[in-house]
C-alpha positions in Angstrom: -13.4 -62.6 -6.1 -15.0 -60.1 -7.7 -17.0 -58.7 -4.6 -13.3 -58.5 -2.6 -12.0 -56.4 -6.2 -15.1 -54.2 -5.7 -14.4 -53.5 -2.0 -10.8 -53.0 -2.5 -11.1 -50.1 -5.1 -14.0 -48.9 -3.4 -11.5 -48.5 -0.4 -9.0 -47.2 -2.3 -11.5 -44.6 -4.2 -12.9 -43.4 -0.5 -9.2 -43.2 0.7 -8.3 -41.1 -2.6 -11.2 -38.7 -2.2 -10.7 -38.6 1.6 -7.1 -37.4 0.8 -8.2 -34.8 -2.0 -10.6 -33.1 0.6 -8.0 -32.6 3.2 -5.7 -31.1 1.3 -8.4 -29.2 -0.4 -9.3 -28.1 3.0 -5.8 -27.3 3.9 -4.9 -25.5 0.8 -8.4 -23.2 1.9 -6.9 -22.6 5.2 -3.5 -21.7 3.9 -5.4 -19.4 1.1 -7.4 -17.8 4.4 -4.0 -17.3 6.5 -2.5 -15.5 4.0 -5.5 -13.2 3.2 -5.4 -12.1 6.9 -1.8 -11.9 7.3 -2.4 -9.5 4.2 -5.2 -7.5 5.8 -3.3 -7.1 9.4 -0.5 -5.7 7.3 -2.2 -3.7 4.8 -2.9 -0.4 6.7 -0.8 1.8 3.9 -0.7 2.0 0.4 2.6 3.5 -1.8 3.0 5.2 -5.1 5.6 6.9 -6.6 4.7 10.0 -8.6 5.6 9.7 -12.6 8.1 12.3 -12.7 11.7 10.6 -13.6 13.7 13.0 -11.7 11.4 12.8 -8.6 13.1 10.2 -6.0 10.4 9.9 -4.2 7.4 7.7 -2.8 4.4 8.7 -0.8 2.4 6.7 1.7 -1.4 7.3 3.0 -2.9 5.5 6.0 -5.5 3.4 4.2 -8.3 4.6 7.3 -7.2 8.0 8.2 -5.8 9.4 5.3 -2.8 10.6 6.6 0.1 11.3 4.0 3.7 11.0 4.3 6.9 11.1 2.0 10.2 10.2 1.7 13.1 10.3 -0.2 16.6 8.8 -1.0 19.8 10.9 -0.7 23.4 10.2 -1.1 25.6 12.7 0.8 28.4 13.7 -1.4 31.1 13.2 1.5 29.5 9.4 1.9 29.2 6.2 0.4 26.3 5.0 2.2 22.8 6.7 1.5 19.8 8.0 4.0 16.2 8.1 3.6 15.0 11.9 4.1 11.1 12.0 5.4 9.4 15.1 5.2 7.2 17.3 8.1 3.2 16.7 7.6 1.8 20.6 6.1 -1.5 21.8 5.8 -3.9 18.7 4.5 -1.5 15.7 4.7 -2.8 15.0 8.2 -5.7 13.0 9.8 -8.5 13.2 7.5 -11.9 12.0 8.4 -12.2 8.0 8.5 -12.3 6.6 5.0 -11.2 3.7 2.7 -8.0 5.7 1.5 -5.3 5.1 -1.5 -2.6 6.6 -3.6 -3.2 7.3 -7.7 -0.3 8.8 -9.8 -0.7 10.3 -13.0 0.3 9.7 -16.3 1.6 13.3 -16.5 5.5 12.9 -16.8 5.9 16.2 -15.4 4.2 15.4 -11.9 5.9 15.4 -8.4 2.8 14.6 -6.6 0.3 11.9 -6.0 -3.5 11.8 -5.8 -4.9 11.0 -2.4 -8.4 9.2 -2.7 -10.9 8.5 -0.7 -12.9 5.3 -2.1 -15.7 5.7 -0.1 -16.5 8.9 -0.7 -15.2 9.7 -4.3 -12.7 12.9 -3.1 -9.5 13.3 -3.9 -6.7 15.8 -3.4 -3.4 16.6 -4.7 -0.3 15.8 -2.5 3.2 17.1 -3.2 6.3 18.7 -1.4 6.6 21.8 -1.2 9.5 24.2 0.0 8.1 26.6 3.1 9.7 28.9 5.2 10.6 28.1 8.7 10.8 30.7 11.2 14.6 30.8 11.2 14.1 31.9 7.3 15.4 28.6 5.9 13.4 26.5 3.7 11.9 23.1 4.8 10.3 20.7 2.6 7.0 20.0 4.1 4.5 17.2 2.6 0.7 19.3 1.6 -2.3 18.6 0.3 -4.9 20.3 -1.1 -8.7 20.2 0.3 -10.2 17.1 -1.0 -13.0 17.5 -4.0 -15.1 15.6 -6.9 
């Protein structure tokens, strides 16, 4: 009888360990899944600059660089608002392929963002900027400046 009690818990201890391995192995593949899913999806990064009356949040393409902005309004004639994107300047375009993010300040006053390069160690300032369109009206266009260390 006490050979069959062996045999039966020995049973029941394989079964139990066969049980915590697949669902180890199934919490690893879920853990995997996600990481891709992340990854695939990943291919920009967002900040906000630290100014509190700057409505506004910039993306960068994590491998090219490439900057963008935009911004929330609220027409005064309408209840419903619009999200206002701004024209690529001088800088904020395709930059040489990198590992690229977004780094704000701590400066309260700042309306820009940093645009870094991981990689390489440069950054450069990007902002909005007012500029004059041919018609003579002003159009606020996304720059950068040249990237340094």
């Amino acid at each position: 009888m006490r050979t069959i009690r062996r045999v039966a818990f020995s049973r029941r201890g394989r079964a139990a360990r066969g049980a915590a391995t697949a669902l180890a192995a199934a919490g690893f593949v879920l853990a995997a899944a996600t990481a891709a899913s992340a990854q695939s999806f990943g291919a920009f990064d967002f900040a906000a600059p630290p100014s509190a009356e700057a409505n506004r949040v910039y993306s960068v393409s994590r491998k090219t660089g490439e900057v963008s902005a935009c911004q929330f309004e609220r027409p005064a004639e309408s209840s419903v608002g619009v999200t206002r994107c701004f024209a690529q300047g001088e800088g904020a375009g395709t930059q040489k392929a990198g590992r690229y993010g977004l780094v704000s300040t701590h400066y309260a006053g700042e309306t820009g963002v940093f645009r870094v390069n991981y990689e390489t160690g440069e950054m450069s300032i990007c902002y909005v900027r007012d500029l004059p369109k041919a018609d003579g009206k002003l159009a606020p266009t996304v720059l950068c400046t040249p990237q340094g260390r």
